[in-house]
Backbone as CSV, one residue per row, in Angstrom:
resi,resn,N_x,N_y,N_z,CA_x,CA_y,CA_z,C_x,C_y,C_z
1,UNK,-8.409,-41.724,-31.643,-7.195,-40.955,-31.752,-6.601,-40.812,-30.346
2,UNK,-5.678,-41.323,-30.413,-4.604,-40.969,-28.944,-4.589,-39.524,-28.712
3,UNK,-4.272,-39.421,-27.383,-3.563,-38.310,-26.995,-2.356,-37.494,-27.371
4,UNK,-1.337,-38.475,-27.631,-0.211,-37.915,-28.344,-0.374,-37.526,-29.736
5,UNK,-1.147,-38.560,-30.238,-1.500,-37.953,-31.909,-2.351,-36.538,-31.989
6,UNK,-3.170,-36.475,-31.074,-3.775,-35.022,-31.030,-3.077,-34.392,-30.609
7,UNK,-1.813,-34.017,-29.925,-0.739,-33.220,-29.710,0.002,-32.732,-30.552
8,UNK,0.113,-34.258,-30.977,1.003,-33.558,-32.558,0.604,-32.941,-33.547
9,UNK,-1.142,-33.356,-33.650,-1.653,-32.387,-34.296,-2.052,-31.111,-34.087
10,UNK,-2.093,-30.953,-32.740,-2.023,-29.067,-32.510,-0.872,-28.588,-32.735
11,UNK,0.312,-29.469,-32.158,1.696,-28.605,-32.555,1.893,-28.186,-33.956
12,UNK,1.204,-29.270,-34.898,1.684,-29.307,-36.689,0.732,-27.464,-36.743
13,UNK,-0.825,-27.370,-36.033,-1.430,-26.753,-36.543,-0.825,-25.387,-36.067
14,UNK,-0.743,-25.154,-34.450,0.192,-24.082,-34.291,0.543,-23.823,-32.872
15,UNK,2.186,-24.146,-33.038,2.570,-24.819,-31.508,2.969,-23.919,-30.857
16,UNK,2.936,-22.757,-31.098,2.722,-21.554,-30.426,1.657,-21.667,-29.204
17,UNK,0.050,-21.403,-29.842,-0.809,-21.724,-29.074,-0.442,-22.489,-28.195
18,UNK,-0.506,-23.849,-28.963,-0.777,-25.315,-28.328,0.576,-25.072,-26.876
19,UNK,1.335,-25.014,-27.013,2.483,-24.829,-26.092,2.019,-23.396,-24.742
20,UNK,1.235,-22.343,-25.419,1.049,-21.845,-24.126,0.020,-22.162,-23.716
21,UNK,-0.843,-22.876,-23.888,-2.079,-23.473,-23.792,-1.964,-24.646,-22.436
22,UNK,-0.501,-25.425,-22.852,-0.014,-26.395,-22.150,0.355,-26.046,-20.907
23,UNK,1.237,-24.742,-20.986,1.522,-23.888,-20.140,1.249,-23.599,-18.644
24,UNK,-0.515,-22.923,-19.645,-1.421,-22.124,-18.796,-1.852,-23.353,-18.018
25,UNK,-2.269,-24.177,-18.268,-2.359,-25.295,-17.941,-1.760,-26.245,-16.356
26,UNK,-0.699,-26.302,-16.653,0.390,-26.875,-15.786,0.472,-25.586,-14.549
27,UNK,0.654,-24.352,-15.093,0.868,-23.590,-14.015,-0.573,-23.003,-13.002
28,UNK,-2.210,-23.559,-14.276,-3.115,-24.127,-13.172,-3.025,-24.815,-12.097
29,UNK,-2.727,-25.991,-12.463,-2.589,-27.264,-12.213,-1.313,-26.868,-10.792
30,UNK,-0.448,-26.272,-11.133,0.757,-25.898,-10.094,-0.018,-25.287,-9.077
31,UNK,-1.085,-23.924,-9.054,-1.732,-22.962,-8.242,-2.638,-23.787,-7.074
32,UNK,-2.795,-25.095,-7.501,-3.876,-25.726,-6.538,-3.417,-25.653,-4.657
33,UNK,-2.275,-25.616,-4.393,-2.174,-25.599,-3.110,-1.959,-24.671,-2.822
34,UNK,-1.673,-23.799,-3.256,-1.999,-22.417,-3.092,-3.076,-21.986,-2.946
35,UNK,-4.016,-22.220,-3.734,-5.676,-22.020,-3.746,-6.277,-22.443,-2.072
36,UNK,-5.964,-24.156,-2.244,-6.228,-24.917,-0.689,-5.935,-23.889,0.325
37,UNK,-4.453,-23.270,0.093,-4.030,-22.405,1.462,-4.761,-21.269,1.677
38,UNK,-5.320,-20.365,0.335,-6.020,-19.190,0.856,-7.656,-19.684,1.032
39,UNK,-8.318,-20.408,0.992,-9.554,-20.590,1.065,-9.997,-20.436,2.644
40,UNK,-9.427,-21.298,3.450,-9.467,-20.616,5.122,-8.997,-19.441,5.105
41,UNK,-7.913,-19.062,4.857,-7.952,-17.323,5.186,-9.182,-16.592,4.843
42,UNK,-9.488,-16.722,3.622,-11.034,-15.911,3.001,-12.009,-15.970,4.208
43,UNK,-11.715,-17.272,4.713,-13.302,-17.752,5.584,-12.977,-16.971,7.045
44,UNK,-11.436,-16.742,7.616,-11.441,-16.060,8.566,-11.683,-14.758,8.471
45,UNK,-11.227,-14.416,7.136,-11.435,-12.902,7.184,-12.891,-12.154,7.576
46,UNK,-13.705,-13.142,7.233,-15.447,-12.923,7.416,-15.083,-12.964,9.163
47,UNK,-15.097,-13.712,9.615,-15.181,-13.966,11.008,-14.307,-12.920,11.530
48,UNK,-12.946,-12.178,11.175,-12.488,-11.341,11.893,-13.071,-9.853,11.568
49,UNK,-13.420,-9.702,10.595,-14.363,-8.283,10.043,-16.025,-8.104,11.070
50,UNK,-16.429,-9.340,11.014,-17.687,-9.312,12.103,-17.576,-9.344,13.758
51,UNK,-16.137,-9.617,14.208,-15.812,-9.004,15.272,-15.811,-7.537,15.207
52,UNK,-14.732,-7.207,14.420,-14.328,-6.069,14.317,-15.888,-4.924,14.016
53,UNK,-16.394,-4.750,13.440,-17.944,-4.223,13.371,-18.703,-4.476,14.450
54,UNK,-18.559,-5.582,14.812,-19.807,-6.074,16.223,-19.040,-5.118,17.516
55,UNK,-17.500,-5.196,17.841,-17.435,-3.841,18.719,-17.383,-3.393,18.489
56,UNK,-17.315,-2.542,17.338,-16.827,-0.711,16.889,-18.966,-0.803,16.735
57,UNK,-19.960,-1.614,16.726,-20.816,-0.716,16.958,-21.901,-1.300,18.402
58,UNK,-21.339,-2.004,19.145,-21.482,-1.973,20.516,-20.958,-0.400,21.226
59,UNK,-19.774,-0.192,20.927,-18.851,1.015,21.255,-19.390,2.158,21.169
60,UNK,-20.667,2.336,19.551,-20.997,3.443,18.697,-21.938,3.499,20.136
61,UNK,-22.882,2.439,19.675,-24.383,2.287,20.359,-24.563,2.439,21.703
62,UNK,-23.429,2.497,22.615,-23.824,2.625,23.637,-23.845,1.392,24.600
63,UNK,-23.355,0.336,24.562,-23.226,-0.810,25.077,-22.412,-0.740,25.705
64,UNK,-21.174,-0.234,25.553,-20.318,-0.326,26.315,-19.395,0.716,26.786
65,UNK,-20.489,2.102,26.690,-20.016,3.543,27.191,-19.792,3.343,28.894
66,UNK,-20.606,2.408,29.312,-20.331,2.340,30.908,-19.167,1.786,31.008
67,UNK,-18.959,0.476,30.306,-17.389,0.263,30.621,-16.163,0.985,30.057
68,UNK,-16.248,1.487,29.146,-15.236,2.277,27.936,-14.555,3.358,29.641
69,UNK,-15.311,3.861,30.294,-14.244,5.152,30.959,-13.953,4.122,31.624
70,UNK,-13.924,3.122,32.575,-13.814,2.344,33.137,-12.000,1.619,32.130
71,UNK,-12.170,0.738,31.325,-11.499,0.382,30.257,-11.480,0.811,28.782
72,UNK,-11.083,1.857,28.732,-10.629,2.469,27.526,-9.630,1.988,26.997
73,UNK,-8.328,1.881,27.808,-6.709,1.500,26.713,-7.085,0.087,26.176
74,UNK,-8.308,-1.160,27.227,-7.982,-2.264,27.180,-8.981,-1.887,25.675
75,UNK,-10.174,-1.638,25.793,-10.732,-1.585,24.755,-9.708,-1.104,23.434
76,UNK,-8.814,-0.391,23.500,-8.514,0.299,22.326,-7.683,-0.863,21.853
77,UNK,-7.284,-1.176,22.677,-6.157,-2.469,22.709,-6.676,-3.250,21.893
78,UNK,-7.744,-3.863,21.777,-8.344,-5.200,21.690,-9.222,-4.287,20.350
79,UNK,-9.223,-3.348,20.023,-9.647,-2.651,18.678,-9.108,-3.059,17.525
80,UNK,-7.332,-2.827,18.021,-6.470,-2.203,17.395,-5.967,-3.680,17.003
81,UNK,-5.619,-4.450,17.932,-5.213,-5.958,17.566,-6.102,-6.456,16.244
82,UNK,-7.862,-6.504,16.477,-8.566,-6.656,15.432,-8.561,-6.205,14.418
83,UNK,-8.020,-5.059,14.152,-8.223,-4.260,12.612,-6.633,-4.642,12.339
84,UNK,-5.272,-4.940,12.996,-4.498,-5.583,12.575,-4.372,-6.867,12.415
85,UNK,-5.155,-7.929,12.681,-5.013,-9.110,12.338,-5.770,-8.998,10.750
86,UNK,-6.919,-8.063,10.893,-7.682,-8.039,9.788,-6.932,-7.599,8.566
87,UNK,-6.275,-6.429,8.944,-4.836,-6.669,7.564,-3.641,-7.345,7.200
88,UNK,-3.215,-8.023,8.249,-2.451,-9.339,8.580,-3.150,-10.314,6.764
89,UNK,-4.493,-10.418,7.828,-4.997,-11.235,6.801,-5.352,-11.150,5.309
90,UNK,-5.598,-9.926,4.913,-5.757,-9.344,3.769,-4.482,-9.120,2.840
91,UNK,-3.717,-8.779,3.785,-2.161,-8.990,2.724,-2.101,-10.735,2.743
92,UNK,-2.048,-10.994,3.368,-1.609,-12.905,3.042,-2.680,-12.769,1.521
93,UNK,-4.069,-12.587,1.365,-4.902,-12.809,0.931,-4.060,-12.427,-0.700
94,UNK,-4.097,-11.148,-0.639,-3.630,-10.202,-2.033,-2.018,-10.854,-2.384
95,UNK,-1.454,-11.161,-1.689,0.403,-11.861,-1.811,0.072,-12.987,-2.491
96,UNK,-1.217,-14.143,-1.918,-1.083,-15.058,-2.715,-1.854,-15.339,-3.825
97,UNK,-2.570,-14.432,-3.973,-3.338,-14.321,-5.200,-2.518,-13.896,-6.234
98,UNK,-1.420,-12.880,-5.797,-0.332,-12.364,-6.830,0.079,-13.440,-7.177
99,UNK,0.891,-14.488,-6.214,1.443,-15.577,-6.481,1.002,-16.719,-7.404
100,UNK,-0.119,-16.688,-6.786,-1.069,-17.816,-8.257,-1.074,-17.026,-9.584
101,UNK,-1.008,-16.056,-9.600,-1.898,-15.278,-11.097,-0.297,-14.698,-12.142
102,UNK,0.581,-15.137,-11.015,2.048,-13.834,-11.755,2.273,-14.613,-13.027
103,UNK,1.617,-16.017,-13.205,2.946,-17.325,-13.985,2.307,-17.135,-15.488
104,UNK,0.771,-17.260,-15.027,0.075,-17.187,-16.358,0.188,-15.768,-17.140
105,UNK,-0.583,-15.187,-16.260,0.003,-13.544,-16.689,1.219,-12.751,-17.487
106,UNK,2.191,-13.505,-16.791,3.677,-13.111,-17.399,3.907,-13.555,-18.982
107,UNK,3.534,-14.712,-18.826,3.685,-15.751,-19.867,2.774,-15.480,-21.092
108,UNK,1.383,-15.303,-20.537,0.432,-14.318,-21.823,1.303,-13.350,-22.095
109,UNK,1.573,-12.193,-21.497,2.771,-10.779,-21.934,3.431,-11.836,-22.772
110,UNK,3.946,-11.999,-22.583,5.485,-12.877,-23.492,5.000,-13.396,-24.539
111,UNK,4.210,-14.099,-24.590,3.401,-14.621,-25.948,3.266,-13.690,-26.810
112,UNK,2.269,-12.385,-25.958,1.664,-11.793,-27.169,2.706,-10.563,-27.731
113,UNK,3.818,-10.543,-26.672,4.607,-9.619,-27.058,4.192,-8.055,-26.484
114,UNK,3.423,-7.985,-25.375,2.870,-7.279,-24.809,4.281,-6.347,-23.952
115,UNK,4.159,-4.931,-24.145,5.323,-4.345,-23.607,4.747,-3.003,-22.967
116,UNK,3.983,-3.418,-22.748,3.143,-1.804,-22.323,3.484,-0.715,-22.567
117,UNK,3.349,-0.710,-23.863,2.930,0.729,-24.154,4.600,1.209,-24.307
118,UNK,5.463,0.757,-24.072,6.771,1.091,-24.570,7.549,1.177,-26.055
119,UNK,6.254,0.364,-26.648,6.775,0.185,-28.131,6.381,1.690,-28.684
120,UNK,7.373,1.977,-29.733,7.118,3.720,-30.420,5.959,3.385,-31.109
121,UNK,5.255,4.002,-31.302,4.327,4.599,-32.527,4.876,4.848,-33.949
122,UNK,4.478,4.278,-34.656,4.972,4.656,-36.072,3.042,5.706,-36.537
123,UNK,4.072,7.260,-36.778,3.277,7.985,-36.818,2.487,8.243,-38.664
124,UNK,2.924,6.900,-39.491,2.799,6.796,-40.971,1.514,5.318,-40.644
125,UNK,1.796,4.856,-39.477,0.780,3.721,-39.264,1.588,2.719,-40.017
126,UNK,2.428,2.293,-39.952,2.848,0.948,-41.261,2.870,-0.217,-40.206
């Protein structure tokens, strides 16, 4: 059996499905470079979080109380840059995850007729 003949036979059976099925599908299939793009971010984020911990507990511990009165602003400086690149990176992270996930998502709502919770109640249940 071909491909197209099994198409036509999901559409005959119910092309509802079969069509968001196709959908979900394609707009997989669309998410892939998107995916490629956040996978290094994920991997920096490890590497900028283990800076960020490795001085805030050098700082705690005592490592670098001799230099801290010495360089305090530079230290705070070089704190503050780290915990902002670190959310730099975390919004890129959460933006494009929205971005991959909005197409399928939307499109399930729409299918199933999903309206959150806006539809009335029929208080007879019919």
């Amino acid at each position: 059996m071909s491909r197209r003949s099994r198409a036509r036979v999901l559409f005959w059976l119910n092309w509802r499905l079969t069509t968001v099925r196709w959908w979900c599908s394609c707009s997989s299939a669309a998410g892939w470079p998107t995916r490629q793009r956040l996978r290094p971010i994920f991997r920096e984020r490890g590497d900028i979080q283990a800076q960020i911990t490795g001085r805030l507990a050098q700082s705690l511990g005592g490592v670098r109380v001799v230099k801290a009165y010495v360089a305090e602003d530079r230290e705070q400086q070089i704190f503050s840059r780290g915990v902002y690149r670190l959310f730099d990176n975390i919004r890129k992270t959460i933006t494009g995850i929205s971005a991959t996930t909005a197409g399928p998502r939307s499109l399930s709502a729409l299918w199933r007729g999903d309206d959150h919770g806006r539809r009335p109640v029929d208080p007879v249940g019919r």
